[in-house]
VOKE-756799 format. One record per residue (C-alpha): x, y, z. Coordinates in steps of 0.25 Angstrom, whole numbers, plus 5000, padded with zeros to 4 digits. Layout:
N
XYZ ...
***
This chain:
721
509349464864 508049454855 508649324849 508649284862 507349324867 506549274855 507249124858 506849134870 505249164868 505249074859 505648954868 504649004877 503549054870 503248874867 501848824868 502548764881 503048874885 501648984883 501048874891 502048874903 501849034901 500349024903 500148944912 501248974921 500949124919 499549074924 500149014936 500949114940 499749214940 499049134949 499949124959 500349284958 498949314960 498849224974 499449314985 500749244992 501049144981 501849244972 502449224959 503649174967 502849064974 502249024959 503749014953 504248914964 502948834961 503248824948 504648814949 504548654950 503748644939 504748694930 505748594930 505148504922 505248584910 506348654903 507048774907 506448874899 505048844901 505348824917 505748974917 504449014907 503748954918 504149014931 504249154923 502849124918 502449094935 503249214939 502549324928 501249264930 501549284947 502049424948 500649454937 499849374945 500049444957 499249574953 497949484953 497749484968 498449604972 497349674961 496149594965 496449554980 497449664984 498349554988 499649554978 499849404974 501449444972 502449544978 502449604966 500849644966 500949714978 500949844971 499649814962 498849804975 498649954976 498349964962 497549844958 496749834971 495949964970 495549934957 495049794961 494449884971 493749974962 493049844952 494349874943 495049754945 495149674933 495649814927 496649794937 497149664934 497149704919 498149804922 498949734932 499049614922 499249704911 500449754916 501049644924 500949604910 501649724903 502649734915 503149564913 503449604897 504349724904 505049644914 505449534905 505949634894 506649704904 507249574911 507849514898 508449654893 509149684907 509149544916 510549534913 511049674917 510149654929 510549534934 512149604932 511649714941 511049644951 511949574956 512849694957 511949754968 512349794981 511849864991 511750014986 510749954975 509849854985 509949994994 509450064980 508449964978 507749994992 507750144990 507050124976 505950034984 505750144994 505550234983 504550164975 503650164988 503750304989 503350314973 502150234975 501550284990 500950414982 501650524991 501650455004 502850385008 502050315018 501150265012 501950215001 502850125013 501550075021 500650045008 501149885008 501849895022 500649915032 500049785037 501049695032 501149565040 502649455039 502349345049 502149195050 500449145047 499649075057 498249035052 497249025059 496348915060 494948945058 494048925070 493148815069 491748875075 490748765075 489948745084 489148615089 487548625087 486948575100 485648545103 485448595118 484248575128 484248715135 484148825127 484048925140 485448855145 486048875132 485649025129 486149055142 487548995139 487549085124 487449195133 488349175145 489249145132 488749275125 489049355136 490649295138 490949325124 490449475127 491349485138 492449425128 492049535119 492049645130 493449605134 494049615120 493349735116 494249795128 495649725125 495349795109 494849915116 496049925123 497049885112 496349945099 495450065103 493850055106 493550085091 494249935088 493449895100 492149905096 491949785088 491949705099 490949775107 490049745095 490449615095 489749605110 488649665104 488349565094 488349455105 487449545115 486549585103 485149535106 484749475092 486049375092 485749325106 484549305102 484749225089 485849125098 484649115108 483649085099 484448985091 484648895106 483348905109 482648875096 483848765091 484148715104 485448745100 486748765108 487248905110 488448885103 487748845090 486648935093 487849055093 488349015080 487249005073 486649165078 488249215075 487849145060 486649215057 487049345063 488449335051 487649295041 486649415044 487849505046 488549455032 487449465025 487249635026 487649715016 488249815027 489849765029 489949815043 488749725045 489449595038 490449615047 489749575060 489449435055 490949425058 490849485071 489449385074 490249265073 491449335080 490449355093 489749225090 490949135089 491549225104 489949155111 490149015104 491749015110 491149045123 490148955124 491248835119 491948865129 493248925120 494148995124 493749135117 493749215130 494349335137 495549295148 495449365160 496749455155 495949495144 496449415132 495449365123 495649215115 494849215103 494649095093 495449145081 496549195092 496649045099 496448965089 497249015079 498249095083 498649045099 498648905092 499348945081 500548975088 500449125090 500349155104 501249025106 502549055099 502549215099 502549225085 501749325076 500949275063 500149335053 498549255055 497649185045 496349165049 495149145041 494549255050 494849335063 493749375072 493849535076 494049475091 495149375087 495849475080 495749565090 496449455101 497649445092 498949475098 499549575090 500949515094 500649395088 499849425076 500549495063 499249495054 498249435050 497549385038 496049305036 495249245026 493949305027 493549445032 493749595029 494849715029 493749785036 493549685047 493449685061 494549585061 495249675050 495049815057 495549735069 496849695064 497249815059 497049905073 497949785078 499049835067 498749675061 498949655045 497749595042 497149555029 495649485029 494849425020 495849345011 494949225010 495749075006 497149165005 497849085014 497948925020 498048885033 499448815030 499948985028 500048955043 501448965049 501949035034 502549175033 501549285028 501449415023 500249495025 500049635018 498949705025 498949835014 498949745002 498049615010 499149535004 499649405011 500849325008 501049175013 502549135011 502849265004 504049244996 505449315000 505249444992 503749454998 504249435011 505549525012 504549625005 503649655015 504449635027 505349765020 503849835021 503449795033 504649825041 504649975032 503249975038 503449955051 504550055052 503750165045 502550145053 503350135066 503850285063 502550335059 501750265072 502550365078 501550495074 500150405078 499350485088 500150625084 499350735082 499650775067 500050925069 501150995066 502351055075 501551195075 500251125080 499551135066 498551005067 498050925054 497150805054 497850685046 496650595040 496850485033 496150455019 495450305018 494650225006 493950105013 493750105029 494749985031 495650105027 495350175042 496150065049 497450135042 496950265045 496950235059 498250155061 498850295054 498350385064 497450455055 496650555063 495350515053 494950485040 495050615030 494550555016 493850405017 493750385002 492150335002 492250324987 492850184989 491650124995 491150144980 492350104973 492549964980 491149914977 490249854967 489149934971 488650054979 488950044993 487850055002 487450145014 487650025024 489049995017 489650145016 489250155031 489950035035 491150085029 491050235034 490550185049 491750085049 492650195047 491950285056 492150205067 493350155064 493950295065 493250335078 493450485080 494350525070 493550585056 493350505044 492850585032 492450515022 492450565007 490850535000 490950464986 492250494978 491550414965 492250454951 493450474942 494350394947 493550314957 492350254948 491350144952 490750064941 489250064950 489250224949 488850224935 489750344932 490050334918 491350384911 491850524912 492850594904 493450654915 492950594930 493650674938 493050784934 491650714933 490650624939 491150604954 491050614971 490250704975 489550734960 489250594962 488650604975 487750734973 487250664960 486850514964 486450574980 485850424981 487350384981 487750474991 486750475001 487150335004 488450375008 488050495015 487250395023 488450305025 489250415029 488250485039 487850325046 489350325049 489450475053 488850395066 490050325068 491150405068 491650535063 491450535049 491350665040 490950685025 491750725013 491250765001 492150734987 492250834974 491450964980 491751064969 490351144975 489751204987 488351134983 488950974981 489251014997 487851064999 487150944990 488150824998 487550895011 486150885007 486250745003 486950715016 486050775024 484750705017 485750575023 485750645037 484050645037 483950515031 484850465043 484150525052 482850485047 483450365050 483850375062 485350345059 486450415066 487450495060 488350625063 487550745059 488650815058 489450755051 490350835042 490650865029 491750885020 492150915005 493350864997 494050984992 494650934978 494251044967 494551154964 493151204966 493051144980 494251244982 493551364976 492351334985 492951294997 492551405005 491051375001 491351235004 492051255018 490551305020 489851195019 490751075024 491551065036 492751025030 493751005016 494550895013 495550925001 495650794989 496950834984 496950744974 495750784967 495850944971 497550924962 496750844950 495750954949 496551084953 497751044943 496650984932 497550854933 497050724932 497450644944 497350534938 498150564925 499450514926 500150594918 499450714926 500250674939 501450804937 500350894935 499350864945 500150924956 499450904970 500551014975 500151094964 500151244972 498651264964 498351114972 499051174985 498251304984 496851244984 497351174995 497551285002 496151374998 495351255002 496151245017 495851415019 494451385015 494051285024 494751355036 494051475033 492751415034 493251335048 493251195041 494451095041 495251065027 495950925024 496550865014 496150715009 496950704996 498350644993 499150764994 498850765011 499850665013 500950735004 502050775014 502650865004 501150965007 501050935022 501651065024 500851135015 499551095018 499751125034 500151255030 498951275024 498251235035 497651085032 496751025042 496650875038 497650785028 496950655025 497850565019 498250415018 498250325031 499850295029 500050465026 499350495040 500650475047 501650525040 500850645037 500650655053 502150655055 502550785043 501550855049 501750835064 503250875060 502751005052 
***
């Protein structure tokens, strides 16, 4: 076999064929890394390419394309968190949030590094056991392919981190299988006309203005009515723009002064107004120069006489809707397609027939969207903001979308197809079953109630929280407004983010955790330096007591958007009595500035701490004094009771989060915060561990804050308790 092996690298290993290697190995990469043309696609590429040369350096070739593919395929799933092939998927949970964190050229060394280290492998393996491989396979029957699947299903459960659920729905929520329609971008030139009476033209702006707003009135009900009030909203502030003073004024002032007619006039104020909007530093701000030229474009139809109008039945036509998608075929032959557009408005999305519609993906805009936030309450995959990803002839081919992963196939191969048709019809039927417990009161069979949170990271995050029936937000991870910049976030940008929430919650509680900076979680603008030992070091609240500057600005965030919603405060790391009363005298140094200000906020807003050390135990009585409620981090409260590492992997059999030492600080800090009339929850990992349910409502638990996909599940053990 050695004899063999060695002939054969040296009739490879030619100057011709190092170059075939090279450059098709180059190819190959840059097709891997280009989501939905796959290493599969590149092969059959190349494949007519190689019959012009012999044999051997066809098959160096196409095994070249094929290595340099499957490799490839890391570099968008890492940077772009869109895996380039099947193969990838996987390295969008690791490689993503290290893109995230400024980490992502470490991420692709790794990944590259590997894909390197595992090629060598496979080979190796492949020529020592191809033979006695190919013998077996073809003896397969039905027990083995049987087999097969039961080790798939098992290698889900390894990886979802304790939850079963979460493990099935990770790459199955959102996914779309459907034939595209792209829509044509709508063409909104207007002709510039000069006009002889400016009077007579301002008066037909605003018999126009005041058609659109009855439009708007109208649809603002049919969202009402479908999708809650809170979904609603936008549209009533949609009429608002156009009844605002300044932007009639501006359209007004341009007929009168131009002599210009009121359709130029509307698009030109709609242009200013954007470019105003986009050029704050505030997000929620940026946002409306969508929403302007939304407005604007509703006037300009009206006065062109299109039809963008309510029927008398209530049903509204919009632009995008007509012209794309009734002229497409859509409402004509019944079908359902997954939509390109360069961009939806929020009231054009909000007139798609679900029926008709599987998902939606665009070029330009945001996961945090109107159109975005829109399409997921409407139960739509949608993935925005993918810029030149696709091309008008996609139209009439067969796509995959992958809301989770924002991955988009066009003409997915056989293997990509049967793939996610296996996870969406899984999903489907799991989520079918656990619909089932939505609007059921999480108590048990003796009456015992618990509030079931959910934990979130970004505020795009809230839409899962909701669609899970979360009964509110028990950890909101504020930290990675940090880690996912360049530089410190600003008291506009943080109250955007917490406002947005807010809101988007209504009623339901959203705590939200101040600054969880250091050891694990570092940002380069910090300046923290290295430390021996980070977890025991420089972090959270140490952080926050010791540069007040930084957390002012938050507290101020949190406070302004206190006004909208029901929001509450939660200190991380308390390991004394006076962190507490030093957090509470920076935050109310916040409150008097505010109100010097004259900016609203709930004054009685309330406070929590994060019960994760051992000292915060020992205290806890101390503590219930001055907070009005406890929130258990099990992860951190495991790593310091058991002096384990968390993030040592050869630590894991030792750090024992079921540990009867873990279990019983636990249970001390429950009994204090019940004696002193305060609520305890629970925030960490170790709430959604089925296995403890049982334990931790015999110990009385208030509040398990857990993953969106855990809430249900959850919900069900404990309603059958």
């Amino acid at each position: 076999m050695l004899q063999s092996l060695a002939i054969g690298a040296a009739a490879v290993c030619t100057p011709q064929g190092i170059l075939i290697m090279l450059l098709c190995t180059a190819a190959g990469i840059i097709f891997g890394s280009i989501p939905g043309l796959s290493a599969t696609m590149a092969i059959a590429l190349f494949l007519p390419l190689t019959y012009s040369m012999t044999p051997l350096m066809g098959m160096t070739c196409l095994v070249s394309v094929y290595i340099g593919g499957v490799s490839g395929g890391l570099i968008s799933a890492i940077l772009l968190r869109m895996p380039g092939t099947p193969s990838s998927v996987a390295t969008c949970f690791g490689g993503y949030p290290l893109t995230q964190k400024g980490q992502g050229m470490k991420a692709l060394g790794v990944g590259i590094f590997y894909s390197f280290i595992g090629t060598i492998f496979s080979i190796i393996v492949l020529i020592l056991l191809a033979p006695n491989l190919a013998t077996l396979a073809l003896k397969f029957g039905d027990y083995e392919y049987f087999s097969i699947a039961v080790f798939s299903l098992t290698m889900i459960a390894t990886l979802s981190s304790g939850s079963m659920v979460k493990g099935l729905l990770s790459g199955l929520f959102g996914i779309a299988i459907g034939t595209v329609r792209v829509l044509a971008a709508v063409d909104y030139a207007v002709e510039r006309r000069l006009i002889d009476d400016p009077q007579a033209e301002m008066d037909r702006f605003r018999a126009a203005r005041d058609t659109a707003v009855a439009q708007l009135k109208q649809l603002r009900d049919n969202v009402a009515a479908e999708f809650g009030e809170n979904k609603a909203e936008l549209f009533d502030a949609h009429r608002l723009m156009l009844q605002d003073p300044d932007y009639a004024e501006c359209v007004e002032g341009l007929i009168a002064q131009d002599k210009v007619n009121a359709e130029f006039a509307v698009k030109s104020a709609a242009e200013q107004f954007a470019a105003m909007f986009a050029a704050m530093d505030s997000s929620t701000m940026q946002a409306r120069a969508a929403d302007v030229k939304d407005v604007s474009r509703r006037v300009m139809n009206v006065l062109q006489g299109k039809c963008d109008s309510t029927a008398q039945d209530g049903s509204v036509q919009g632009d995008a809707v007509q012209n794309g998608i009734v002229q497409n075929g859509i409402a004509q032959n019944g079908e359902s397609h997954i939509i390109f557009a360069e961009d939806l408005a929020p009231s054009d999305t909000a007139q798609l027939d679900r029926a008709k519609v599987l998902g939606l993906v665009t070029a330009k805009g945001s996961a945090n969207s109107h159109t975005a936030i829109l399409a997921r309450t409407m139960g739509l995959p949608a993935i925005t903001g993918i810029g030149d990803a696709f091309d008008p002839a996609d139209d009439g081919h067969v796509a995959v979308i992958d809301g989770a992963s924002g991955a988009v196939f066009v003409d997915p191969d056989e293997a990509t197809l049967t793939e996610y048709r296996r996870r969406k019809a899984e999903a489907e039927e799991h989520l079918s079953l656990l619909r089932k417990l939505k609007g059921k009161p999480t108590e048990t069979k003796s009456g015992q109630r618990v509030h079931l949170y959910a934990n979130i990271s970004r505020p795009s995050d809230a839409a899962a929280v909701l669609a899970n029936d979360a009964e509110g937000i028990g950890l909101f991870r504020s930290e990675f407004l940090y880690l996912e910049r360049e530089d410190w976030p600003t008291e506009e940008f943080q109250f955007d983010a917490y406002g947005q929430v807010a809101q988007e919650m209504g009623d339901r509680p959203v705590i939200i955790r101040t600054l969880d900076i250091g050891a694990d979680k570092q940002v380069d603008y910090f300046n923290l330096g290295h430390e021996d030992n980070p977890a025991l070091g420089y972090r959270a609240i140490r952080i926050c007591l010791t540069r007040p500057e930084i957390f002012k600005v938050q507290l101020r965030a949190l406070l302004r958007a206190s006004a909208y919603g029901n929001i509450a405060i939660m200190l991380p790391m308390i390991t004394s009595v006076q962190e507490v009363r030093d957090a509470k005298r920076i935050l109310e140094e916040a409150k008097s500035e505010l109100r010097g200000e004259r900016i609203d906020f709930n004054e009685s807003i309330q406070i929590g701490v994060m019960i994760e050390t051992p000292a915060s135990v020992i205290m806890a009585d101390e503590l219930a004094a001055e907070v009005d409620f406890f929130s258990i981090g099990t992860n951190d409260l495991t790593q310091y009771t058991l002096a384990c590492d968390r993030q040592n992997p050869s630590l894991e059999r030792f750090a024992d989060p079921h540990s009867p030492a873990v279990l019983r600080m636990i249970q001390m800090t429950i009994e204090a915060a019940h004696r002193h009339g305060i609520w305890c929850g629970i925030c960490g990992e170790l709430g959604a561990d089925l296995s403890l349910t049982d334990t931790f409502l015999r110990l009385g638990i208030d509040e398990l804050s857990v993953s969106p996909t855990s809430v249900l599940p959850l919900r069900n053990v404990i309603r059958n308790h």
